[in-house]
Backbone as CSV, one residue per row, in Angstrom:
resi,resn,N_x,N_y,N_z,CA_x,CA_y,CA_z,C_x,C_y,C_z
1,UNK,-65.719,-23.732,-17.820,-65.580,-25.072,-17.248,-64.301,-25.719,-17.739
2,UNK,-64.349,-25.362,-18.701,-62.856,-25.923,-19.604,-62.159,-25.967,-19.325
3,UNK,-61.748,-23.979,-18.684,-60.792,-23.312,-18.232,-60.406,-23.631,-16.994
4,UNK,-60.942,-24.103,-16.011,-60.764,-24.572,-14.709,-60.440,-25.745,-14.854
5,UNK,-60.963,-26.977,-15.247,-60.415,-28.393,-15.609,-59.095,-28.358,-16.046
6,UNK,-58.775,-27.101,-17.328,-56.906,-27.157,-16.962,-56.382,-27.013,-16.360
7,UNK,-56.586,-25.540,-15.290,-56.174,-25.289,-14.115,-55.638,-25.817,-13.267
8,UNK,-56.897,-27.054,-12.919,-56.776,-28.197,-11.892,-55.718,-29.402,-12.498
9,UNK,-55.958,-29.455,-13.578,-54.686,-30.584,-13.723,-53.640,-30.184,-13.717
10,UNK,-53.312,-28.476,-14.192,-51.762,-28.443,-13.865,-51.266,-28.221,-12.899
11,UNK,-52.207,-27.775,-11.936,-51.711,-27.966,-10.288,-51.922,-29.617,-10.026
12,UNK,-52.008,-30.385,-10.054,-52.231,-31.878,-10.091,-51.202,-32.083,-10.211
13,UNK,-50.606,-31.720,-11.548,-49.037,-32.097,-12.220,-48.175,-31.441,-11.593
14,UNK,-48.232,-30.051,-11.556,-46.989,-29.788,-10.353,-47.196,-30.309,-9.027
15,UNK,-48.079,-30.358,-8.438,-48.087,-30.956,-6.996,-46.996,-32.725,-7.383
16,UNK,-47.681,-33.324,-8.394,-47.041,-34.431,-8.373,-45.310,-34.191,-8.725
17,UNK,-45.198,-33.806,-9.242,-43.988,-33.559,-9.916,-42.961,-33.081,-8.995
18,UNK,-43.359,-32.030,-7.942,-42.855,-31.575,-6.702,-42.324,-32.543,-5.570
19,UNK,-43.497,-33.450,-5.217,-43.327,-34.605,-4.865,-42.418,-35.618,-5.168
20,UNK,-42.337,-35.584,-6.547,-41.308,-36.650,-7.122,-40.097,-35.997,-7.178
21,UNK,-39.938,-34.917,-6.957,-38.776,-34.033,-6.855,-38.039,-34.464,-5.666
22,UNK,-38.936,-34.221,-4.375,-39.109,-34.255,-2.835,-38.113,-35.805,-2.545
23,UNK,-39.155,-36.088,-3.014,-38.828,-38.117,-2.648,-37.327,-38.789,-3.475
24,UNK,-36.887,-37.916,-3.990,-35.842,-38.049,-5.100,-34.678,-37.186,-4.482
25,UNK,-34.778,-36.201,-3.924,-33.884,-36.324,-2.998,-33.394,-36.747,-1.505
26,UNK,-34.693,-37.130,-1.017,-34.738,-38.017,-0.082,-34.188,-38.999,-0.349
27,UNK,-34.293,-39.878,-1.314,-33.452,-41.102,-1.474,-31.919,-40.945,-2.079
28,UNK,-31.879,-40.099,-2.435,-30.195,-39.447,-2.823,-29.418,-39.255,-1.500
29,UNK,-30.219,-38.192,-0.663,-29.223,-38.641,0.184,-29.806,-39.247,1.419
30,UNK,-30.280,-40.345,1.719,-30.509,-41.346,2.512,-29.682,-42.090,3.087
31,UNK,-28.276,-42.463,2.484,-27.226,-42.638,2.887,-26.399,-42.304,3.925
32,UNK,-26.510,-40.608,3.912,-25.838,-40.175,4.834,-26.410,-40.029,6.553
33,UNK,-27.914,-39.630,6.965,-27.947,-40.002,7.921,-27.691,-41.809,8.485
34,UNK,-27.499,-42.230,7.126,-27.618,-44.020,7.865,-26.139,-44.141,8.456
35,UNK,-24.804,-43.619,7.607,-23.851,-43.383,8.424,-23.548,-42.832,9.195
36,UNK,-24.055,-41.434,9.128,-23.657,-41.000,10.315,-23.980,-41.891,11.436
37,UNK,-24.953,-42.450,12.036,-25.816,-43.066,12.678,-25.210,-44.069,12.952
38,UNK,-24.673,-44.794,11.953,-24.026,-46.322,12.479,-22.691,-45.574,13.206
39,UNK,-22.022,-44.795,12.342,-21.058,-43.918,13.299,-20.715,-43.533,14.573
40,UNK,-22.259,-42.778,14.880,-22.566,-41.967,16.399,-22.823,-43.108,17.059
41,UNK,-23.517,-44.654,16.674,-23.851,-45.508,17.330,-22.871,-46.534,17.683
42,UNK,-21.599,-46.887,17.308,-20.329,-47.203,17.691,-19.378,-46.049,18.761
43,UNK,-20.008,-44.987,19.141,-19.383,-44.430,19.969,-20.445,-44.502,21.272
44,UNK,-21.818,-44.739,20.811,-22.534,-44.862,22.104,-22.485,-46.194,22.581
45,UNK,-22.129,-47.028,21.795,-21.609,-48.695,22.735,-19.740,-48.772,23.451
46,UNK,-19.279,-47.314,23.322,-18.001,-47.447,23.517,-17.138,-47.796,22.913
47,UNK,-17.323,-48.267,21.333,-16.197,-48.965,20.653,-15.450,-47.455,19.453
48,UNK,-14.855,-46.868,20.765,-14.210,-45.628,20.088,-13.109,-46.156,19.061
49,UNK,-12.390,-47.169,19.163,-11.474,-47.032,18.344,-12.266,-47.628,17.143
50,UNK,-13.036,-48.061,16.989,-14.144,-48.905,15.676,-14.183,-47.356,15.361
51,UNK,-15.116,-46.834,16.042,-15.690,-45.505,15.236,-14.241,-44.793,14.582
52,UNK,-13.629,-44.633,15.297,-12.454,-43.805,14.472,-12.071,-44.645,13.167
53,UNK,-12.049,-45.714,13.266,-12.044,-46.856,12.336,-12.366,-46.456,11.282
54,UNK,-13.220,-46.223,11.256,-14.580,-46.029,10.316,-14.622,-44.714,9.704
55,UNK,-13.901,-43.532,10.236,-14.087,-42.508,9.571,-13.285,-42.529,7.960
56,UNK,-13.548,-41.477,7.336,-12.535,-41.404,6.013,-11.116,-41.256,6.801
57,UNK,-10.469,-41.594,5.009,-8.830,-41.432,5.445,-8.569,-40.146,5.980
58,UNK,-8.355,-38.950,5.213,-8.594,-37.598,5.671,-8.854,-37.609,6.693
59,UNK,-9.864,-37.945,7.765,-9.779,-37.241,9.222,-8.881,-38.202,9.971
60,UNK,-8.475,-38.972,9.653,-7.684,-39.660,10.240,-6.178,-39.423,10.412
61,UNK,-6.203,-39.002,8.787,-4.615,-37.934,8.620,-4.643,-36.721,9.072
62,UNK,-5.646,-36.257,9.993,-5.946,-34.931,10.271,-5.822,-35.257,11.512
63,UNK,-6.380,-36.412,12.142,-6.741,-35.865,13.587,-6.400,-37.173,14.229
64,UNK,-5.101,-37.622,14.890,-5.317,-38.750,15.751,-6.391,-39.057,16.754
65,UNK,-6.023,-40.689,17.205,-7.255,-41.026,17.914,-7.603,-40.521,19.271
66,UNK,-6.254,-40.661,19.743,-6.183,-39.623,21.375,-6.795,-38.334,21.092
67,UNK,-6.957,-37.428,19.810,-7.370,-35.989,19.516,-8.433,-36.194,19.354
68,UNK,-9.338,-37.129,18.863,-10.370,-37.370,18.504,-11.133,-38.403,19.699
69,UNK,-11.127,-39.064,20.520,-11.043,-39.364,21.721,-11.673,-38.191,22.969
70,UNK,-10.413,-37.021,22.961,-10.522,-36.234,23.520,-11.729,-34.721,23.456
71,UNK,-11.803,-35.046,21.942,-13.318,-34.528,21.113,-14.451,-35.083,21.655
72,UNK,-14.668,-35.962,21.919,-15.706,-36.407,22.213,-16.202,-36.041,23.485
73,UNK,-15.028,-36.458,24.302,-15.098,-36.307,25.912,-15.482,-34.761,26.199
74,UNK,-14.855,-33.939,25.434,-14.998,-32.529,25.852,-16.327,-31.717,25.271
75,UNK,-17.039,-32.314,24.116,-18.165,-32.053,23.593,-19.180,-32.726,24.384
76,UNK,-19.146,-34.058,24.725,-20.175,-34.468,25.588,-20.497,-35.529,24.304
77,UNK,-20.174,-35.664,22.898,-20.750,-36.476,21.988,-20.826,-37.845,22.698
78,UNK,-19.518,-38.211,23.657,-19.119,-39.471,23.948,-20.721,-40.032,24.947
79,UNK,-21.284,-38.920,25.208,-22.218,-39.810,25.529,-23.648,-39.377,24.562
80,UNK,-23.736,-40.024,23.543,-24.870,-39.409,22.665,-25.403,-40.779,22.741
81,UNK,-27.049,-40.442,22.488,-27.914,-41.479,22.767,-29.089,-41.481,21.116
82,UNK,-29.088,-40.175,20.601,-29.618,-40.091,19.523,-29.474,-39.036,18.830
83,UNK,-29.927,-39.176,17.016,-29.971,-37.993,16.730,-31.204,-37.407,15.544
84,UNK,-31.229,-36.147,15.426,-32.268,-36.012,14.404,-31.818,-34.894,13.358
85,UNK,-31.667,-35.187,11.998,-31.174,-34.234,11.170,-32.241,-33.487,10.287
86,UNK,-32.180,-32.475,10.413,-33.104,-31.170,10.386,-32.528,-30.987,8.818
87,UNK,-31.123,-31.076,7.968,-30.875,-30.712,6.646,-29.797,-31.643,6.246
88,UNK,-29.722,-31.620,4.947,-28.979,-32.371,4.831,-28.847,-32.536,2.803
89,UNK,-27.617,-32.490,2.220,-27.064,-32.649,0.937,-26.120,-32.666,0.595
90,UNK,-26.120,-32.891,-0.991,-25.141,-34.315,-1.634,-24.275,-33.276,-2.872
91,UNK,-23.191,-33.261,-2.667,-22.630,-32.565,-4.206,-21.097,-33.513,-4.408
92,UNK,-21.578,-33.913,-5.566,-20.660,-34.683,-6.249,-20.670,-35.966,-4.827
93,UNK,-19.353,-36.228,-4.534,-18.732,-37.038,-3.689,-18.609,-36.395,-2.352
94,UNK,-19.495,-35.799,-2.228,-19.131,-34.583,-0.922,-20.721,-35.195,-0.136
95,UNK,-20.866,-35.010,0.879,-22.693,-35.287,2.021,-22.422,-34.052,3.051
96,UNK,-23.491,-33.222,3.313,-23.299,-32.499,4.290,-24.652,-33.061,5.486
97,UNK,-24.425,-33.265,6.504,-25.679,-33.265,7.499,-25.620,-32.551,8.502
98,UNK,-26.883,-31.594,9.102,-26.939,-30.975,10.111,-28.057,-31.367,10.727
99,UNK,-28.014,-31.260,12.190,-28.977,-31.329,13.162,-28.496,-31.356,14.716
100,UNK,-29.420,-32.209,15.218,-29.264,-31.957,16.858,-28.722,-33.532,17.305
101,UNK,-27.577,-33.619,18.150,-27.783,-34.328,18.798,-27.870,-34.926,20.516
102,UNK,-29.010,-35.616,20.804,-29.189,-35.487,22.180,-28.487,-36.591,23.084
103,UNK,-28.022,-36.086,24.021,-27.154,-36.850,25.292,-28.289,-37.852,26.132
104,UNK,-27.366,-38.928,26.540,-28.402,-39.535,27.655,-29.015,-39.147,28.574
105,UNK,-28.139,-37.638,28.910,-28.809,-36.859,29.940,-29.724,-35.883,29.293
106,UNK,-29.869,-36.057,28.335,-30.969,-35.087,27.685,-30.441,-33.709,26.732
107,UNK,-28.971,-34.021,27.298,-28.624,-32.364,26.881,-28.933,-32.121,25.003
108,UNK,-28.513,-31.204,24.310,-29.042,-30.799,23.073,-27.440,-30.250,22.630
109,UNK,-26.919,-30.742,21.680,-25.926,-30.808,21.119,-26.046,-30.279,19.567
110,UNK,-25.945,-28.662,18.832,-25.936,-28.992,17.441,-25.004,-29.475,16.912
111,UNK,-24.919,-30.332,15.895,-23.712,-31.052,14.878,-23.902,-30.239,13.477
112,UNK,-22.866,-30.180,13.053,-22.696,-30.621,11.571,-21.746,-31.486,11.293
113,UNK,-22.288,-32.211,10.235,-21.506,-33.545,9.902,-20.744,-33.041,8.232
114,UNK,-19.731,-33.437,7.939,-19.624,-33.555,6.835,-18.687,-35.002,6.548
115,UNK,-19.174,-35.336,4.882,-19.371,-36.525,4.624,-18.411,-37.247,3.005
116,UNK,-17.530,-38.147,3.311,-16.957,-38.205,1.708,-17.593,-39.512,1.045
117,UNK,-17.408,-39.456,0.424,-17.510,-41.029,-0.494,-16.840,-41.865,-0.928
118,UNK,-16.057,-42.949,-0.159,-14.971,-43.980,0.029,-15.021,-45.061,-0.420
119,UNK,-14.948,-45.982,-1.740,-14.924,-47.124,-1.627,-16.373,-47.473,-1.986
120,UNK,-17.271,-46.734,-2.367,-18.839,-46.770,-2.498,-19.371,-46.295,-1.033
121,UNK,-18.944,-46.066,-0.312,-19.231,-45.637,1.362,-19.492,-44.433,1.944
122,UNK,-20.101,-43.783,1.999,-20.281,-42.651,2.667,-19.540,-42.991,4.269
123,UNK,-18.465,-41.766,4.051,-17.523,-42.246,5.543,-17.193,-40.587,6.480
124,UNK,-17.485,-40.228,7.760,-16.986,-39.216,8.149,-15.915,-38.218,7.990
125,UNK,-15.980,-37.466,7.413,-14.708,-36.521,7.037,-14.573,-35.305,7.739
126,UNK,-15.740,-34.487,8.449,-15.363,-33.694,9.378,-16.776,-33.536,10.200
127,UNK,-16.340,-33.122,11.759,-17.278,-32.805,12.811,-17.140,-31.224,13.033
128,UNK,-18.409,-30.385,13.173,-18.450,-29.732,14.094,-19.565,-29.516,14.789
129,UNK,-18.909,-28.726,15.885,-19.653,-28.368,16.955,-19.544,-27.264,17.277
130,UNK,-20.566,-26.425,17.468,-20.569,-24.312,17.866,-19.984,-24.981,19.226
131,UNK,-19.237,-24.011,19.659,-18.831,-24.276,21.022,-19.732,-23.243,22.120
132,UNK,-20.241,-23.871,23.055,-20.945,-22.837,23.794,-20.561,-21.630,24.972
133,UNK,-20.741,-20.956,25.702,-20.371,-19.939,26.235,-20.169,-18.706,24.802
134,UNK,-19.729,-17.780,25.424,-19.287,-16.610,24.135,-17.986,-17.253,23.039
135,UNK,-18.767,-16.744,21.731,-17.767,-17.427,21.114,-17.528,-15.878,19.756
136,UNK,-16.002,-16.358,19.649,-15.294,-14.982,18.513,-15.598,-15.930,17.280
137,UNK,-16.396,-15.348,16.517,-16.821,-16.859,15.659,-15.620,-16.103,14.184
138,UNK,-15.117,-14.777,14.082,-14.590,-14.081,13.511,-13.190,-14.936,13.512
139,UNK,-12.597,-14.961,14.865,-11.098,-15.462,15.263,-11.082,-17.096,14.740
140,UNK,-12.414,-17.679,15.029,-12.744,-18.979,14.967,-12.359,-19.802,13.402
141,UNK,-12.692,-18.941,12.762,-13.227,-19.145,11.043,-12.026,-19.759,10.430
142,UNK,-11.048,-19.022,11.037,-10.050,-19.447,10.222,-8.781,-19.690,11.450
143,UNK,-7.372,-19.871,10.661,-6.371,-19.961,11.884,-5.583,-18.927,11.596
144,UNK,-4.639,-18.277,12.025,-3.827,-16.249,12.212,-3.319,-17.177,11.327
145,UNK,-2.872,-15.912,10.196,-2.197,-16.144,9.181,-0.564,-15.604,9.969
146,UNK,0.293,-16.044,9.300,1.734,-15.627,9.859,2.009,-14.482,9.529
147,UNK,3.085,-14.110,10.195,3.710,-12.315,9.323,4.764,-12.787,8.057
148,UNK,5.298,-11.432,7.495,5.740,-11.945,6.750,7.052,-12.369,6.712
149,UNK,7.451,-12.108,8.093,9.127,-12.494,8.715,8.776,-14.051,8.290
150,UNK,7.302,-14.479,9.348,7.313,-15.627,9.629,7.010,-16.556,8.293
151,UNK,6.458,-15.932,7.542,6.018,-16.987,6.041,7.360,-16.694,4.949
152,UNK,8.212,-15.775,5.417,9.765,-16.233,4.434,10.399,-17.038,5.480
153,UNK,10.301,-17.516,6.545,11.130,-18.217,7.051,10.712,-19.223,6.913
154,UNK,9.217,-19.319,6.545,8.316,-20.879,6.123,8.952,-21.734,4.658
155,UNK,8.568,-20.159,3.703,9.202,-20.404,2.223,10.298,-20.781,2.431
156,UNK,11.748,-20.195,2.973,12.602,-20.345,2.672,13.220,-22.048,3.407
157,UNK,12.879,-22.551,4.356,12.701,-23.786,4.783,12.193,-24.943,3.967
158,UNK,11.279,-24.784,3.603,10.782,-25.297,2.712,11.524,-25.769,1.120
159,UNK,11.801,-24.720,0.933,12.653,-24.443,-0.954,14.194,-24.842,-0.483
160,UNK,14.334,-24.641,0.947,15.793,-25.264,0.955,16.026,-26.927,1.234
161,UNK,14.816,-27.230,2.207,14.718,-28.751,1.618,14.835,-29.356,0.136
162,UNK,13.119,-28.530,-0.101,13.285,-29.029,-1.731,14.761,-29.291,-2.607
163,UNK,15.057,-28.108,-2.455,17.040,-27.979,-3.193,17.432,-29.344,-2.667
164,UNK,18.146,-29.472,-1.691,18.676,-30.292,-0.759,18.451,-32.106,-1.409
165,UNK,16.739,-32.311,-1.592,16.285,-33.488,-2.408,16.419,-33.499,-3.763
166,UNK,16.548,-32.404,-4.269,17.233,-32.116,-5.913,18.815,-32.790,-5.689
167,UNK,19.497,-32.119,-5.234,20.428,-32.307,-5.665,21.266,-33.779,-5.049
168,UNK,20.716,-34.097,-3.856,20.985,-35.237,-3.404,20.147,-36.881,-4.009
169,UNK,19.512,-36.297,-5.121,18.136,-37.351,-5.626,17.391,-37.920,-4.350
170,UNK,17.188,-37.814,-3.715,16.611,-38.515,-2.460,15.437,-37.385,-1.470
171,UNK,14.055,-37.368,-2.372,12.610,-36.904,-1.315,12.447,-37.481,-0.344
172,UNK,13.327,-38.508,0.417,12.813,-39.076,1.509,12.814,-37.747,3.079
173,UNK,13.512,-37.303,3.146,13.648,-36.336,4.104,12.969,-35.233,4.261
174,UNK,12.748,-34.545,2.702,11.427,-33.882,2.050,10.074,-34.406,2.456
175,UNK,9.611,-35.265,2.114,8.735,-36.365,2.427,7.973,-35.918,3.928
176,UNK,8.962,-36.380,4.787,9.178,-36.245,6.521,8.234,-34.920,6.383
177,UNK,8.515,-33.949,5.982,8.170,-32.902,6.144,7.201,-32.106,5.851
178,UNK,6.290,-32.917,5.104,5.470,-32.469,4.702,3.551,-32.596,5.078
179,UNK,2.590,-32.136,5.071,1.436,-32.868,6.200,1.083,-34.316,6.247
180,UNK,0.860,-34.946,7.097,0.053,-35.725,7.124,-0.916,-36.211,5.891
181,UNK,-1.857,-35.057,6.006,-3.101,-35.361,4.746,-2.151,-35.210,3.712
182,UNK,-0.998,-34.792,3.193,-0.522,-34.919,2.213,0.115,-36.174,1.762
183,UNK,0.375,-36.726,3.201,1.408,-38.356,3.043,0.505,-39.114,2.537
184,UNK,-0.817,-39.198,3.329,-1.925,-39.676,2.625,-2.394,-40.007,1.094
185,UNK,-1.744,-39.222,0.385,-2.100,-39.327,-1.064,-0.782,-39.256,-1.728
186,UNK,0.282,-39.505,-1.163,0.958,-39.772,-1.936,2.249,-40.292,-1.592
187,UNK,3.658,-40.570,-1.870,4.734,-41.451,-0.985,5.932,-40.816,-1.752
188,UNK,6.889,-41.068,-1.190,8.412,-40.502,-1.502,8.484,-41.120,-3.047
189,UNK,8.168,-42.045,-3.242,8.586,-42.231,-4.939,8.014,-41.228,-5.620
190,UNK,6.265,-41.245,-5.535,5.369,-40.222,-5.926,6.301,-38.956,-6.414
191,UNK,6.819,-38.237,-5.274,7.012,-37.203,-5.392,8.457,-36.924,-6.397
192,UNK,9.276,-37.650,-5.833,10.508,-38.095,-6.425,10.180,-37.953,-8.288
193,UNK,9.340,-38.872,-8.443,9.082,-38.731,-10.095,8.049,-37.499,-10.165
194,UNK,7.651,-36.933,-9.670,6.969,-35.383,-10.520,7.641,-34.553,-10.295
195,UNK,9.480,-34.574,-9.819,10.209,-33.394,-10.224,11.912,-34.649,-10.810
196,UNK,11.315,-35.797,-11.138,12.556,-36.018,-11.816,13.400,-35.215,-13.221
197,UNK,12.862,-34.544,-13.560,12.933,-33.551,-14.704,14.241,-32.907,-14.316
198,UNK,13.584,-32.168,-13.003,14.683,-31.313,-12.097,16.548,-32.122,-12.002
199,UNK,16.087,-33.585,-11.360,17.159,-34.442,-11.202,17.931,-34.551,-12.799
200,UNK,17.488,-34.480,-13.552,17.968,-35.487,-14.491,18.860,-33.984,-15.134
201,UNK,18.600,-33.305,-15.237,18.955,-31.975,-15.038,20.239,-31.095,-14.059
202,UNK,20.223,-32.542,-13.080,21.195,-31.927,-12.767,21.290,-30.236,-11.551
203,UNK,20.446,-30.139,-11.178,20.039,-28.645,-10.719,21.062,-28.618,-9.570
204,UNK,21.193,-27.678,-9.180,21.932,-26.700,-7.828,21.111,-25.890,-7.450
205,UNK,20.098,-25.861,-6.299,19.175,-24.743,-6.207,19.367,-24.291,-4.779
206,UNK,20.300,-25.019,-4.013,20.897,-24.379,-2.646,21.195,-22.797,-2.400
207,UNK,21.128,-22.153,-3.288,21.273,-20.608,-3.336,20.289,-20.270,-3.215
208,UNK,19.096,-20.374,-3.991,17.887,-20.379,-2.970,17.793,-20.169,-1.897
209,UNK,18.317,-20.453,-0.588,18.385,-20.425,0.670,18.429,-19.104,1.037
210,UNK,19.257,-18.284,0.487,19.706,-17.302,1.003,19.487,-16.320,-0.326
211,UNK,18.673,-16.257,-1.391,18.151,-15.157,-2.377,17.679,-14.272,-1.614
212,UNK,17.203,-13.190,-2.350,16.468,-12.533,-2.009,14.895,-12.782,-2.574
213,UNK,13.660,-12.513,-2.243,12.656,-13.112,-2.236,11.627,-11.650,-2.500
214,UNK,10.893,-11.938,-4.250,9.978,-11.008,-4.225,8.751,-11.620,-4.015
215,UNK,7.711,-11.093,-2.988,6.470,-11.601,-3.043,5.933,-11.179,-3.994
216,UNK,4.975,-12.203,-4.651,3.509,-11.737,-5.549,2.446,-11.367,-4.340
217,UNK,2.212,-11.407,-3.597,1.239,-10.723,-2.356,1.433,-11.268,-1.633
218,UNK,0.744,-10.628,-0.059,0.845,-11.455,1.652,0.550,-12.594,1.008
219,UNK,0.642,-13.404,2.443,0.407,-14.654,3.053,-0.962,-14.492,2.529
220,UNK,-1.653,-15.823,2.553,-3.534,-15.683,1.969,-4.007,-17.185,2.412
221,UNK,-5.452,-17.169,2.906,-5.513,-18.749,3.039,-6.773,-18.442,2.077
222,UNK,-6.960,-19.727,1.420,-7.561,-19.878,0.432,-8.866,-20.837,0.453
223,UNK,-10.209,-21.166,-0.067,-11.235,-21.521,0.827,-11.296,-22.487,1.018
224,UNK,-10.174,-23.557,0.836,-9.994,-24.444,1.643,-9.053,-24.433,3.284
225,UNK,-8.998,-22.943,3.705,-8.117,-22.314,4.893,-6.605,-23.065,4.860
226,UNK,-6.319,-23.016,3.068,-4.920,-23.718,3.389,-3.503,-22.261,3.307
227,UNK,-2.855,-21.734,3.726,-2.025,-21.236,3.642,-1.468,-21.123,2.194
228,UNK,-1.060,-19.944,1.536,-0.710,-20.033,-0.036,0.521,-18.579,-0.112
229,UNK,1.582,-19.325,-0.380,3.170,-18.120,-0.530,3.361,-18.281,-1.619
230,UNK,3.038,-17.549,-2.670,3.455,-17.202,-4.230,4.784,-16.091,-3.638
231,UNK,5.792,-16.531,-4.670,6.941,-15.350,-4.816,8.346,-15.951,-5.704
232,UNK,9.120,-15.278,-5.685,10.344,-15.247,-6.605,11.808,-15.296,-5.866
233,UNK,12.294,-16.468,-6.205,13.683,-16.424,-5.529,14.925,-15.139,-6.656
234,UNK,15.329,-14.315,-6.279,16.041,-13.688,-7.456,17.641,-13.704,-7.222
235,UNK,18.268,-13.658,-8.114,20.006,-13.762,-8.059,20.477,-14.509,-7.427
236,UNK,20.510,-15.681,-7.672,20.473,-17.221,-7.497,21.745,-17.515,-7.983
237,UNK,23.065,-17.205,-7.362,24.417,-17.561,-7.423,24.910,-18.188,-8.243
238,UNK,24.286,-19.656,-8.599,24.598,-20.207,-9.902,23.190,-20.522,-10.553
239,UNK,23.339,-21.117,-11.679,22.380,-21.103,-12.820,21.886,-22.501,-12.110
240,UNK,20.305,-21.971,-12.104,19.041,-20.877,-12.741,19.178,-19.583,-11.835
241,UNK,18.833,-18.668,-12.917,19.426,-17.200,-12.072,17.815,-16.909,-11.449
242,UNK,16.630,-17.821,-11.369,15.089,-17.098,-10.906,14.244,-18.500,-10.283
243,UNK,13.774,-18.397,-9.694,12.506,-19.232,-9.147,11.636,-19.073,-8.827
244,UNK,10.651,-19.575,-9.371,9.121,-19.176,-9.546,8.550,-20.295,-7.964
245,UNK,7.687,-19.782,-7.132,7.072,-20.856,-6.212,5.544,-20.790,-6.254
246,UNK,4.767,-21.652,-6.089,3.852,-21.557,-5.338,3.608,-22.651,-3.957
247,UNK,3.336,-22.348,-2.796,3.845,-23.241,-1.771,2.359,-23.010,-0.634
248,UNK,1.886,-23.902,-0.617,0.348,-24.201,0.391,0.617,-25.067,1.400
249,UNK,0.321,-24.736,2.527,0.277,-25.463,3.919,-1.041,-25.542,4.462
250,UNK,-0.972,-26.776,5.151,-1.824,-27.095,6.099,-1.961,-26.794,7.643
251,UNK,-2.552,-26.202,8.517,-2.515,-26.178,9.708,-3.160,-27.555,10.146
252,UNK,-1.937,-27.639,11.464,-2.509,-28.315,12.435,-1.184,-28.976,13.022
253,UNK,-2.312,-29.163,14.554,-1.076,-29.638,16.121,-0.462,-28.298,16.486
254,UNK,-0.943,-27.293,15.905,-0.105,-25.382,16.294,1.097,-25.431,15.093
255,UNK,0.930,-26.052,13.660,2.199,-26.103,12.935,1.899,-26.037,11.553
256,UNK,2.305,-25.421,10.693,2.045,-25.017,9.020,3.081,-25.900,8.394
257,UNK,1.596,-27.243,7.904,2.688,-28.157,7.421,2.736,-28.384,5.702
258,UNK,3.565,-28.771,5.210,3.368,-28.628,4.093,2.401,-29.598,2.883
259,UNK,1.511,-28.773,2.091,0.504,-29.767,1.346,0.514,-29.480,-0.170
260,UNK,1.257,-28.616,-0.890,1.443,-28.651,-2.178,3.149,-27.634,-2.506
261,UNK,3.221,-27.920,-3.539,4.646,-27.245,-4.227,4.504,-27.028,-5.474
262,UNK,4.867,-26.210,-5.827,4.508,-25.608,-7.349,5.940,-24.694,-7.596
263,UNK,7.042,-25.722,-8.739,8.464,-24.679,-8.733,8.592,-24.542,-9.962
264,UNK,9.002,-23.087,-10.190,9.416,-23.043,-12.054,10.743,-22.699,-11.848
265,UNK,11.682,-22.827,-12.653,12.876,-22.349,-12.711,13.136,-21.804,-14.109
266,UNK,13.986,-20.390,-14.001,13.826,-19.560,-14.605,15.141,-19.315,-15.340
């Protein structure tokens, strides 16, 4: 009798405990269907440019409003009437939500939502949608990496700007050139002072242009699908006789734009 009376309470206690588990992440992330929702529900009263409004900075530096506009129209979201999320979680500053959403005409739309944390705000940071008919979900995943004609003509564009803002003190033209989501977080002074070292120094790195170039390996996108050219500028006309790179791009608009720089000089 004993033996069963414990039994029963510790299934009691885990049942409860499970529960409080349950309900504890339910309210963790509770947040995120409420945005999404106020979100999807500013595009079903028509106030597209509010909703774009409203997303995080990031998709905004990612995706103009005419592009995002045109998302809608071609998914069918633009006319969504409701939705219901089937999963959904929270890591760090990150929200993911998935589910269905349905058209006024009834149709059945899956989403995934993903979600940042702005300001105390849970704010839209990326949409997708499976696209229907046959789909290369292989080709899809990612974007063609370049050859390697085409990623030394990337590097070397790139490192010859850079030079160019060395030696002229002036990242503004550098700047120009670099992604969007990157302008986003940061501005021509920014950059200007995390290679004033270089300036003050005095550098000549215009030979660069025309080195010869050892790769550390292909082209690689990395799991954020950003583009990544590690390699070595060598016999570099005047001093520094070596240059170390690491150089990451962003796709997008059909163009590998630039989102980090990493230079050693040797």
């Amino acid at each position: 009798m004993t033996v069963k009376q414990k039994i029963g309470l510790g299934v009691g206690i885990a049942i409860t405990i499970i529960g409080g588990i349950i309900a504890g992440v339910f309210y963790a992330t509770s947040g995120l269907p409420r945005a999404s929702d106020s979100f999807l529900s500013l595009v079903k009263q028509g106030k597209i440019a509010e909703a774009y409004q409203s997303t995080a900075t990031e998709f905004r530096a990612g995706t103009s409003e005419a592009e995002f506009r045109k998302f809608l129209e071609t998914t069918s979201l633009a006319e969504y009437q409701s939705a219901s999320w089937s999963s959904r979680s929270i890591q760090n500053d990150r929200g993911t939500l998935e589910g269905t959403v349905t058209t006024k005409s009834g149709g059945k739309i899956p989403l995934r939502m993903e979600l940042v944390k702005e300001g105390g705000s849970w704010k839209i940071y990326a949409m997708h949608k499976p696209r229907g008919g046959l789909v290369d979900e292989a080709a899809e995943a990612k974007p063609a990496l370049p050859s390697e004609a085409e990623a030394e003509g990337l590097a070397r564009e790139t490192l010859g700007s850079f030079a160019q803002a060395i030696k002229t003190k002036d990242f503004a033209a550098f700047y120009e050139s670099v992604s969007p989501v990157w302008k986003k977080q940061t501005d021509v002074a920014g950059l200007q002072s995390h290679f004033q070292s270089f300036m003050t120094a005095n550098l000549d790195l215009l030979g660069v242009v025309s080195a010869p170039v050892e790769w550390a390996g292909p082209p690689s996108l990395d799991e954020n699908r950003l583009l990544v050219l590690r390699g070595r500028m060598l016999e570099i006309p005047e001093k520094p006789s070596s240059l170390a790179f690491e150089l990451t791009y962003h796709f997008g608009e059909g163009l590998w734009k630039l989102m980090g720089i990493e230079v050693t000089i040797g």
